[in-house]
Residue, then its C-alpha position, 0 to 999 in steps of 0.5 A: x499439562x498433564x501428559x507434560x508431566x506424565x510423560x505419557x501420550x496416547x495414540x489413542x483416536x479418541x483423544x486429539x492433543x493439540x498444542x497451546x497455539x492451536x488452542x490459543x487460536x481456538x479460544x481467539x476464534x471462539x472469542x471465548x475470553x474464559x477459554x482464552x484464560x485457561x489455556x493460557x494459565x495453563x501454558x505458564x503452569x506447564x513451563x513452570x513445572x519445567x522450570x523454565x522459570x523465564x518463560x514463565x515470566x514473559x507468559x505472566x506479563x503477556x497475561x495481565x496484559x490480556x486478562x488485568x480484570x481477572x477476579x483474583x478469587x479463582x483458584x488457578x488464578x490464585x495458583x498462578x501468583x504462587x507459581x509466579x512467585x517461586x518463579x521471580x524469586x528463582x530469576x532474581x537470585x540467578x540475575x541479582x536484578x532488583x525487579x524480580x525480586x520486587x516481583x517476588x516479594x509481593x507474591x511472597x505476601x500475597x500468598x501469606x494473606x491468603x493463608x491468614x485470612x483465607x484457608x492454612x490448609x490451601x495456603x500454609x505450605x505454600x506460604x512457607x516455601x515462597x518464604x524459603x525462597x525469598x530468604x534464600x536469595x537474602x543469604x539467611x540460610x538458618x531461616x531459609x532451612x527451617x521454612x522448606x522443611x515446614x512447607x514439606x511438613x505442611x503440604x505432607x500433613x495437608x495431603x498436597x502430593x505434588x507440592x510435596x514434592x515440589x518443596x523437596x525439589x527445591x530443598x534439594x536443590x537449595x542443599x546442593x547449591x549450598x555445599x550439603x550435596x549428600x542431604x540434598x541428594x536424599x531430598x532429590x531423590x525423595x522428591x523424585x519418588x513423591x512426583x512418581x506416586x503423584x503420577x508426574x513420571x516425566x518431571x520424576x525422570x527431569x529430577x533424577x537427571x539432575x541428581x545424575x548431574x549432580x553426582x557426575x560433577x560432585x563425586x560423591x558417593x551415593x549416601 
């Protein structure tokens, strides 16, 4: 995952990169469940940062149906469900299909009890963008706003770097797609530089492609 994000890959012997199904098949070889469980979560965190966002679904399934005892109390798994949500919620407005946004409505809860009963530091600004998304998909631009600039405010003041800068992104996006193209270029290009100070110089590089998109096909002038 991390060199997904990076970008860099070392040729040094010392480190040996596998793929996930080389890896799968070692944790399956080992008949090691919790190793099965890592390697899995991490394949859909790695698609999730690509937003490849129905890979991501199809990977989610395929795990619940491997691992449906999975004590919800382990951070990744924790992690997953706001992944999982931001996600379904992404599927659902490109589909317009009920059941991902069932799908993400219970993740949408999920992650706000979390951030009422367990931890607002951990869990604020997740919360408040799992709400931006899903008021986005019901059209309430007005609210919508208002929860992305929270969730980067809370994930700025609660030091979450890459949350940061995932909020950007799709505040960006969510600007452009609403004819604010000039704002939403600022927030890209602020999301891009807070995934460089992250470290993740590849996803910076994907969301500076994007920007390029946008500016080729919007003919606006960089403001």
């Amino acid at each position: 995952s991390c060199s997904q994000l990076s970008g860099i890959v070392t040729d040094s012997a010392d480190i040996d990169l596998k793929s996930y199904d080389v890896l799968k098949a070692i944790g399956e070889m080992a008949d090691n469940g919790f190793l099965s469980w890592q390697i899995s979560i991490h394949r859909m965190i790695d698609h999730f940062w690509k937003r490849e966002y129905f890979v991501v679904a199809v990977l989610s399934k395929k795990f619940w149906e491997k691992h449906p005892a999975s004590p919800p109390k382990r951070i990744l798994q924790v992690l997953r469900c706001f992944y999982e949500g931001i996600a379904y919620l992404n599927i659902a407005r490109d589909t317009r299909q009920t059941k991902w946004r069932t799908m993400g409505e219970k993740a949408v809860v999920q992650i706000s009890q979390y951030n009422i009963m367990m931890s607002k530091w951990n869990f604020e600004n997740k919360s408040m963008l799992l709400w931006a998304e899903l008021q986005y998909l019901d059209g309430d631009i007005k609210s919508a706003d208002a929860s992305y600039r929270a969730s980067i405010k809370s994930a700025r003041d609660h030091k979450f770097l890459h949350e940061e800068a995932l909020a950007l992104e799709l505040y960006g996006i969510y600007l452009v797609e609403n004819k604010m193209v000039a704002e939403g270029l600022r927030q890209l290009q602020m999301a891009s530089e807070t995934y460089t100070r992250w470290g993740a110089m590849r996803k910076a590089g994907a969301v500076n492609d994007f920007i390029d998109l946008v500016r080729r096909t919007t003919n606006l002038p960089w403001r």
